[in-house]
VEXSEBA-498180 format. One record per residue: residue number from 1; residue in three letters; y, z negated, x negated of N, C-alpha, C, O in turn. Coordinates in steps of 0.2 Angstrom, whole numbers, plus 5000, padded with zeros to 4 digits. Layout:
N
   resi   resn    n.Y    n.Z    n.X   ca.Y   ca.Z   ca.X    c.Y    c.Z    c.X    o.Y    o.Z    o.X
    NUM    Ala      Y      Z      X      Y      Z      X      Y      Z      X      Y      Z      X
...
This chain:
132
   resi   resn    n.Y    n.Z    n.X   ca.Y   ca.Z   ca.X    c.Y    c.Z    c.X    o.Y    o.Z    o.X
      1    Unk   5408   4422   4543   5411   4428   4544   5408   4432   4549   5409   4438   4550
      2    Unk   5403   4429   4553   5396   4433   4555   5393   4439   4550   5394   4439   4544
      3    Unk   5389   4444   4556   5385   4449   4554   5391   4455   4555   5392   4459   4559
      4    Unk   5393   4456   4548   5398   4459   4547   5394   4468   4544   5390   4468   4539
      5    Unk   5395   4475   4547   5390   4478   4545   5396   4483   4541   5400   4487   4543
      6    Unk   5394   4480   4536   5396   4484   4528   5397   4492   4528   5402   4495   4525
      7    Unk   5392   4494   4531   5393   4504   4530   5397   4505   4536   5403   4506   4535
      8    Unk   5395   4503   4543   5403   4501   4547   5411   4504   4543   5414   4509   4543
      9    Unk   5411   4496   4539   5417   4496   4538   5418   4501   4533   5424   4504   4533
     10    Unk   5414   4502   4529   5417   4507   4523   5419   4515   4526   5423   4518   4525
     11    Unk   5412   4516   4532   5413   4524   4535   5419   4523   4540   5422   4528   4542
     12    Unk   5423   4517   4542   5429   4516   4545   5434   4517   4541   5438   4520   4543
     13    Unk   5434   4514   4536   5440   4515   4530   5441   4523   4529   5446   4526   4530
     14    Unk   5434   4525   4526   5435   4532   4526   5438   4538   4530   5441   4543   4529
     15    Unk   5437   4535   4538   5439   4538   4543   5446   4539   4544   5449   4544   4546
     16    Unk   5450   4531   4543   5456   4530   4541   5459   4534   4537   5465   4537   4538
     17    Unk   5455   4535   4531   5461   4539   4526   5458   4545   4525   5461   4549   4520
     18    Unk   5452   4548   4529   5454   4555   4533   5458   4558   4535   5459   4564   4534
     19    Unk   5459   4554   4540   5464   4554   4545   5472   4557   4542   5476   4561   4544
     20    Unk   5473   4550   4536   5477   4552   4535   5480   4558   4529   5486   4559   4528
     21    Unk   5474   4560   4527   5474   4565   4520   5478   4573   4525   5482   4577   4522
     22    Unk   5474   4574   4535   5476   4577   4538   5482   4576   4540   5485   4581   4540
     23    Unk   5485   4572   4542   5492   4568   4547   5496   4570   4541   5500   4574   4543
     24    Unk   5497   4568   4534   5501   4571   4529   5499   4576   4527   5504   4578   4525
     25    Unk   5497   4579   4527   5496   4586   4524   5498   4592   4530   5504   4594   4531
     26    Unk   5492   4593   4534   5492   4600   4538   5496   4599   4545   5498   4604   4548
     27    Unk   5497   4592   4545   5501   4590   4552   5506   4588   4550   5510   4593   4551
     28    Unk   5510   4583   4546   5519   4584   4546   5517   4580   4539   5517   4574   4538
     29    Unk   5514   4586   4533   5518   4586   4527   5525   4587   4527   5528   4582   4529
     30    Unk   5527   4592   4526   5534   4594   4523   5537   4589   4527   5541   4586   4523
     31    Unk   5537   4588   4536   5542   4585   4536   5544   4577   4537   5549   4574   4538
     32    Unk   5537   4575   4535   5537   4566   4532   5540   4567   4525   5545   4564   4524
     33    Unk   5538   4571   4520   5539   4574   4514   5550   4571   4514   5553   4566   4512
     34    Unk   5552   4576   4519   5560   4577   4521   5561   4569   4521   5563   4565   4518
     35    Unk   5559   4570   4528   5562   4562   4530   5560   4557   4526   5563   4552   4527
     36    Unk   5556   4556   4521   5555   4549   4518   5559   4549   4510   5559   4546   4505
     37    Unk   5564   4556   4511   5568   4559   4506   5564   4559   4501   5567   4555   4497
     38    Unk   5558   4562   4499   5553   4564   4494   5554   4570   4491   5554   4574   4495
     39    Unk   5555   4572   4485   5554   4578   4484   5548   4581   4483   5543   4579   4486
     40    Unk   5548   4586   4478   5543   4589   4477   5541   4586   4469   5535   4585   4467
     41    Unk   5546   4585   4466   5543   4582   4458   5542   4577   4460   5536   4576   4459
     42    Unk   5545   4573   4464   5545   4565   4466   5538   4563   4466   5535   4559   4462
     43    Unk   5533   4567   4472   5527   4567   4474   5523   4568   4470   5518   4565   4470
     44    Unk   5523   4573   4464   5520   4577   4458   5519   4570   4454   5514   4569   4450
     45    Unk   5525   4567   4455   5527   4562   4446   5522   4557   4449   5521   4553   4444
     46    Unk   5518   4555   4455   5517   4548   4456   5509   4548   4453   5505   4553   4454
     47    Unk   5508   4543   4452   5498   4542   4447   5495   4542   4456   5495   4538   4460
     48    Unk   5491   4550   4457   5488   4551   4462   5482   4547   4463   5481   4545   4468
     49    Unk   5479   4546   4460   5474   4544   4459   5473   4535   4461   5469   4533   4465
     50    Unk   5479   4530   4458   5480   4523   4459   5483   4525   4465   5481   4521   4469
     51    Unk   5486   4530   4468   5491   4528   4476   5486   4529   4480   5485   4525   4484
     52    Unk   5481   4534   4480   5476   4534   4485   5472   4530   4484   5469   4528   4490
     53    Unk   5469   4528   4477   5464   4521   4477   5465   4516   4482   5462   4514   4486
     54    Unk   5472   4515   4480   5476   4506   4482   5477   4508   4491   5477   4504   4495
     55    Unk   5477   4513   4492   5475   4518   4499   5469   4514   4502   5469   4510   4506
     56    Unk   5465   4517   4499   5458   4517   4505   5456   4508   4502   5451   4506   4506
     57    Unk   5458   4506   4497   5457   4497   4497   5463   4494   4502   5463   4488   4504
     58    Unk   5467   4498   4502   5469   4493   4508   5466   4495   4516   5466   4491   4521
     59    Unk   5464   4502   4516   5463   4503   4524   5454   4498   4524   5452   4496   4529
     60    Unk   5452   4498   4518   5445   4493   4517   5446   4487   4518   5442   4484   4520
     61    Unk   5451   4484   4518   5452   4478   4521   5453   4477   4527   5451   4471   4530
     62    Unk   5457   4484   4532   5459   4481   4536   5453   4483   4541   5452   4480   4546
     63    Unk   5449   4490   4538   5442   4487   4543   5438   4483   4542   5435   4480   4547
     64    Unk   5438   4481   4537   5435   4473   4535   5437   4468   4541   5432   4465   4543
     65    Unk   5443   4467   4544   5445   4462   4547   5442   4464   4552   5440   4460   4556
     66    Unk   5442   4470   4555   5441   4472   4563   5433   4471   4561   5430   4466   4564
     67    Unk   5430   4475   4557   5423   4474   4556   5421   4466   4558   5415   4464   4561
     68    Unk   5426   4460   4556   5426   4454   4558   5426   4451   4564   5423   4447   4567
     69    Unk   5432   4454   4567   5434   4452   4575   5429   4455   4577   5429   4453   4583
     70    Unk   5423   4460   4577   5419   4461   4581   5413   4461   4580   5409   4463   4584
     71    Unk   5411   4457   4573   5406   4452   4574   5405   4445   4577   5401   4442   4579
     72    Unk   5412   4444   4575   5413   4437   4579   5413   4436   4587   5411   4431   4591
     73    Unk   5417   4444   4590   5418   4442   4597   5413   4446   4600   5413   4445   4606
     74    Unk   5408   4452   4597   5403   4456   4601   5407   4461   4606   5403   4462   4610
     75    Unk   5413   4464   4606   5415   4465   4611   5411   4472   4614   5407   4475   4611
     76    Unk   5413   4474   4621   5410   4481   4621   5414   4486   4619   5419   4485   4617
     77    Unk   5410   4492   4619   5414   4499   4617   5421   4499   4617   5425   4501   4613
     78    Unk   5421   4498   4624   5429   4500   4624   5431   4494   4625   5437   4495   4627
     79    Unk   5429   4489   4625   5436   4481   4616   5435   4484   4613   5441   4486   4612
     80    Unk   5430   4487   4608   5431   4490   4602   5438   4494   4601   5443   4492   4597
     81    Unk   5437   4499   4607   5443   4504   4606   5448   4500   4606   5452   4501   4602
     82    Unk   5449   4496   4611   5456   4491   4615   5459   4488   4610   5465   4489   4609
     83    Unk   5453   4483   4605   5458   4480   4599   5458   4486   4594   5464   4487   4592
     84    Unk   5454   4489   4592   5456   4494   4586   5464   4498   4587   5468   4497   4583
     85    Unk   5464   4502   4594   5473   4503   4596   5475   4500   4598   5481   4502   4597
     86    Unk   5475   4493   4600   5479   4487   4600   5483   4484   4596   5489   4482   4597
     87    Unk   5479   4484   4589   5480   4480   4581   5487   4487   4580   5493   4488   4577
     88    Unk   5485   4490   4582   5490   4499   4579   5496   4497   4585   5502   4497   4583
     89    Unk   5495   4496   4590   5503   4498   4594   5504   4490   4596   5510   4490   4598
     90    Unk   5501   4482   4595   5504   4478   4595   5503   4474   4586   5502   4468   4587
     91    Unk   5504   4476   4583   5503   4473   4574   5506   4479   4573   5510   4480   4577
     92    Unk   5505   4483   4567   5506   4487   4563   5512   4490   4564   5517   4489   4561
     93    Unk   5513   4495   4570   5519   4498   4572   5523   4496   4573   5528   4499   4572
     94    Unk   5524   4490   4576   5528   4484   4576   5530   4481   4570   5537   4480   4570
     95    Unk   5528   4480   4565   5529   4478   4558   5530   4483   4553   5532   4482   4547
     96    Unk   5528   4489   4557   5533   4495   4553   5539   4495   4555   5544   4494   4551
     97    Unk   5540   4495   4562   5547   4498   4564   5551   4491   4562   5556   4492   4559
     98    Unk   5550   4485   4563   5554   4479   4558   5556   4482   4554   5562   4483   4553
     99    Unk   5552   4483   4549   5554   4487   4541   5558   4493   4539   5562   4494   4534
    100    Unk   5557   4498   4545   5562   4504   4547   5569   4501   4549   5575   4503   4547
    101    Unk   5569   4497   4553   5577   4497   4555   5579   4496   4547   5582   4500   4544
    102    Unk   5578   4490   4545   5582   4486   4541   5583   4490   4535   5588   4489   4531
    103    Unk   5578   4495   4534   5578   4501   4528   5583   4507   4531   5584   4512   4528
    104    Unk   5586   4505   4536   5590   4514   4540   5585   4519   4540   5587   4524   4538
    105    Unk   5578   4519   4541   5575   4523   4540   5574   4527   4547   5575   4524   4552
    106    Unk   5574   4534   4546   5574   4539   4552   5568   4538   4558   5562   4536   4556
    107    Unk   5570   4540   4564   5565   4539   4570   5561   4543   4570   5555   4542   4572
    108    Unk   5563   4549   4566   5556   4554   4565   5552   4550   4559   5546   4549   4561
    109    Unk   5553   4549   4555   5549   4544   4551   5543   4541   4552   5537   4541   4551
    110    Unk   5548   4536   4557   5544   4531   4560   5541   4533   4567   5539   4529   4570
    111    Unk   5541   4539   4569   5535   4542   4573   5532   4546   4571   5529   4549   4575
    112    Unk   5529   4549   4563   5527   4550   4560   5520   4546   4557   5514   4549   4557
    113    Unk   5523   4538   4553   5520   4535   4551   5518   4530   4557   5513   4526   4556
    114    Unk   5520   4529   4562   5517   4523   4569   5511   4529   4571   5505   4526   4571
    115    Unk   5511   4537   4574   5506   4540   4575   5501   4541   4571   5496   4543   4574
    116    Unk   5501   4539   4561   5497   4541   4560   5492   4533   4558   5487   4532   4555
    117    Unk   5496   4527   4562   5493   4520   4560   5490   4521   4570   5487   4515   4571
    118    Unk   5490   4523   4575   5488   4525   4580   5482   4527   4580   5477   4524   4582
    119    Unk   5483   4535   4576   5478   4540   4577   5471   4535   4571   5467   4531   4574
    120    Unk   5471   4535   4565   5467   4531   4562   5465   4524   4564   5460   4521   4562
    121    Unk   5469   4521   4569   5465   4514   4570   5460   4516   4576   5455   4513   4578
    122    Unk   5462   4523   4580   5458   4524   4585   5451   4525   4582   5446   4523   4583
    123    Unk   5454   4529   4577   5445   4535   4571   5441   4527   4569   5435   4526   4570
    124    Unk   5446   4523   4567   5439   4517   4563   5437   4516   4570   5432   4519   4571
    125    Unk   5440   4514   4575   5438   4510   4583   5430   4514   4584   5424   4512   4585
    126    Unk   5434   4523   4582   5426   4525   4583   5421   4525   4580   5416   4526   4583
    127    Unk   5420   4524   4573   5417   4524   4569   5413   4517   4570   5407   4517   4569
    128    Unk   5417   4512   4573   5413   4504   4573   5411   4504   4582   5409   4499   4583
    129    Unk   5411   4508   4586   5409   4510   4592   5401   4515   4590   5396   4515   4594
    130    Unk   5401   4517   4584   5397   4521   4584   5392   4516   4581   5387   4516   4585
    131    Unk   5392   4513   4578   5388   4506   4576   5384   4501   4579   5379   4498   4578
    132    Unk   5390   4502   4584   5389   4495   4591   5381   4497   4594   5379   4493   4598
Protein backbone atom coordinates (compact mmCIF):
# COMPACT_ATOMS: atom_id res chain seq x y z
CA UNK A 1 0.00 0.00 0.00
CA UNK A 2 3.30 2.16 0.39
CA UNK A 3 4.35 4.64 3.08
CA UNK A 4 0.95 5.71 3.75
CA UNK A 5 1.02 8.65 6.64
CA UNK A 6 -1.80 7.98 8.93
CA UNK A 7 -2.12 11.62 10.83
CA UNK A 8 -2.24 12.85 6.93
CA UNK A 9 -5.14 11.01 6.52
CA UNK A 10 -7.03 11.29 9.54
CA UNK A 11 -6.35 15.44 9.84
CA UNK A 12 -7.79 15.14 5.94
CA UNK A 13 -10.78 13.30 6.94
CA UNK A 14 -11.27 15.80 9.56
CA UNK A 15 -10.71 18.56 7.25
CA UNK A 16 -13.39 17.13 5.03
CA UNK A 17 -16.09 17.08 7.66
CA UNK A 18 -15.22 20.42 8.60
CA UNK A 19 -15.85 21.49 5.77
CA UNK A 20 -18.74 20.16 5.81
CA UNK A 21 -20.15 20.81 9.31
CA UNK A 22 -19.72 24.78 7.75
CA UNK A 23 -21.18 24.08 3.91
CA UNK A 24 -24.38 22.77 5.80
CA UNK A 25 -24.81 24.85 8.42
CA UNK A 26 -23.58 28.66 8.02
CA UNK A 27 -23.40 28.41 4.18
CA UNK A 28 -26.78 26.73 2.67
CA UNK A 29 -28.26 25.05 5.82
CA UNK A 30 -31.86 26.16 5.39
CA UNK A 31 -31.65 25.96 1.78
CA UNK A 32 -30.09 22.21 1.27
CA UNK A 33 -32.50 21.64 4.37
CA UNK A 34 -35.52 23.02 1.60
CA UNK A 35 -34.25 21.41 -1.32
CA UNK A 36 -33.51 17.83 -0.12
CA UNK A 37 -37.28 18.26 1.26
CA UNK A 38 -36.08 17.84 4.98
CA UNK A 39 -37.92 19.30 7.68
CA UNK A 40 -37.14 20.40 10.65
CA UNK A 41 -38.41 17.24 12.83
CA UNK A 42 -37.13 15.18 10.14
CA UNK A 43 -33.49 16.33 10.87
CA UNK A 44 -34.16 16.28 14.82
CA UNK A 45 -35.69 12.58 14.47
CA UNK A 46 -32.25 11.16 12.88
CA UNK A 47 -29.59 9.31 15.55
CA UNK A 48 -26.97 12.51 15.14
CA UNK A 49 -24.48 10.88 16.54
CA UNK A 50 -24.43 7.37 13.89
CA UNK A 51 -24.95 9.98 10.74
CA UNK A 52 -22.06 11.89 11.54
CA UNK A 53 -19.91 8.86 12.81
CA UNK A 54 -20.63 6.81 9.43
CA UNK A 55 -19.71 10.53 8.18
CA UNK A 56 -16.30 11.01 8.93
CA UNK A 57 -15.70 6.86 8.45
CA UNK A 58 -16.51 7.33 5.15
CA UNK A 59 -14.63 10.60 4.44
CA UNK A 60 -11.64 8.33 6.33
CA UNK A 61 -11.68 6.07 3.71
CA UNK A 62 -11.79 8.31 1.04
CA UNK A 63 -8.51 9.94 2.39
CA UNK A 64 -7.31 6.78 3.02
CA UNK A 65 -7.33 6.10 -0.73
CA UNK A 66 -5.74 9.63 -1.79
CA UNK A 67 -3.37 9.11 1.11
CA UNK A 68 -2.63 5.84 -1.12
CA UNK A 69 -2.52 7.40 -4.69
CA UNK A 70 0.09 9.64 -3.26
CA UNK A 71 2.29 7.18 -1.66
CA UNK A 72 2.35 5.28 -4.42
CA UNK A 73 2.78 7.95 -7.05
CA UNK A 74 4.83 10.77 -4.92
CA UNK A 75 3.28 13.45 -6.80
CA UNK A 76 4.08 17.13 -6.33
CA UNK A 77 2.03 19.71 -4.53
CA UNK A 78 0.12 20.73 -7.05
CA UNK A 79 -0.79 16.66 -8.30
CA UNK A 80 -1.60 16.69 -4.83
CA UNK A 81 -4.03 19.47 -5.55
CA UNK A 82 -4.83 18.27 -9.21
CA UNK A 83 -5.92 14.73 -8.15
CA UNK A 84 -7.47 15.72 -4.83
CA UNK A 85 -10.03 18.30 -7.09
CA UNK A 86 -9.83 15.86 -9.80
CA UNK A 87 -11.37 12.82 -7.69
CA UNK A 88 -14.39 15.78 -6.75
CA UNK A 89 -15.06 17.15 -10.46
CA UNK A 90 -14.14 14.02 -12.50
CA UNK A 91 -15.52 10.91 -9.73
CA UNK A 92 -17.80 12.10 -7.25
CA UNK A 93 -19.87 14.96 -8.84
CA UNK A 94 -20.27 12.89 -11.76
CA UNK A 95 -21.76 10.07 -9.63
CA UNK A 96 -23.75 12.43 -7.72
CA UNK A 97 -25.23 14.14 -10.52
CA UNK A 98 -26.04 10.23 -12.14
CA UNK A 99 -27.93 9.70 -8.97
CA UNK A 100 -29.71 13.31 -8.93
CA UNK A 101 -31.16 12.83 -12.42
CA UNK A 102 -32.67 9.59 -11.74
CA UNK A 103 -33.93 10.76 -8.28
CA UNK A 104 -35.71 14.26 -10.03
CA UNK A 105 -33.50 15.83 -7.64
CA UNK A 106 -33.16 19.82 -7.87
CA UNK A 107 -30.09 21.66 -9.65
CA UNK A 108 -29.75 23.68 -6.55
CA UNK A 109 -29.32 20.42 -4.75
CA UNK A 110 -27.04 19.30 -6.69
CA UNK A 111 -24.89 22.38 -6.71
CA UNK A 112 -24.99 22.39 -3.25
CA UNK A 113 -23.85 19.09 -2.60
CA UNK A 114 -21.14 18.87 -5.91
CA UNK A 115 -19.64 22.28 -4.26
CA UNK A 116 -19.34 20.92 -1.04
CA UNK A 117 -17.67 17.38 -2.49
CA UNK A 118 -15.25 20.23 -4.44
CA UNK A 119 -14.64 22.57 -1.63
CA UNK A 120 -13.55 19.44 1.01
CA UNK A 121 -11.58 17.44 -1.57
CA UNK A 122 -9.72 20.65 -2.11
CA UNK A 123 -9.12 21.05 2.25
CA UNK A 124 -7.96 17.28 2.34
CA UNK A 125 -5.57 18.02 -1.00
CA UNK A 126 -4.36 20.63 1.59
CA UNK A 127 -3.88 18.99 4.33
CA UNK A 128 -1.93 16.07 2.44
CA UNK A 129 0.17 19.13 0.60
CA UNK A 130 0.89 20.13 4.02
CA UNK A 131 2.62 16.63 4.71
CA UNK A 132 4.36 16.40 1.56
Amino acid sequence: MGNVNLLAVFLAAAAFFIVGAIWYSAFFGKVWQREAGLSDEQIKSGNAALIFGLCFLLELLIALMLGHQFAMTNPSTRGIMMISVGFAIGIMVPAIGINYLFQRESGKLFAIDAGHFIVGMAAMGGVFVYFS
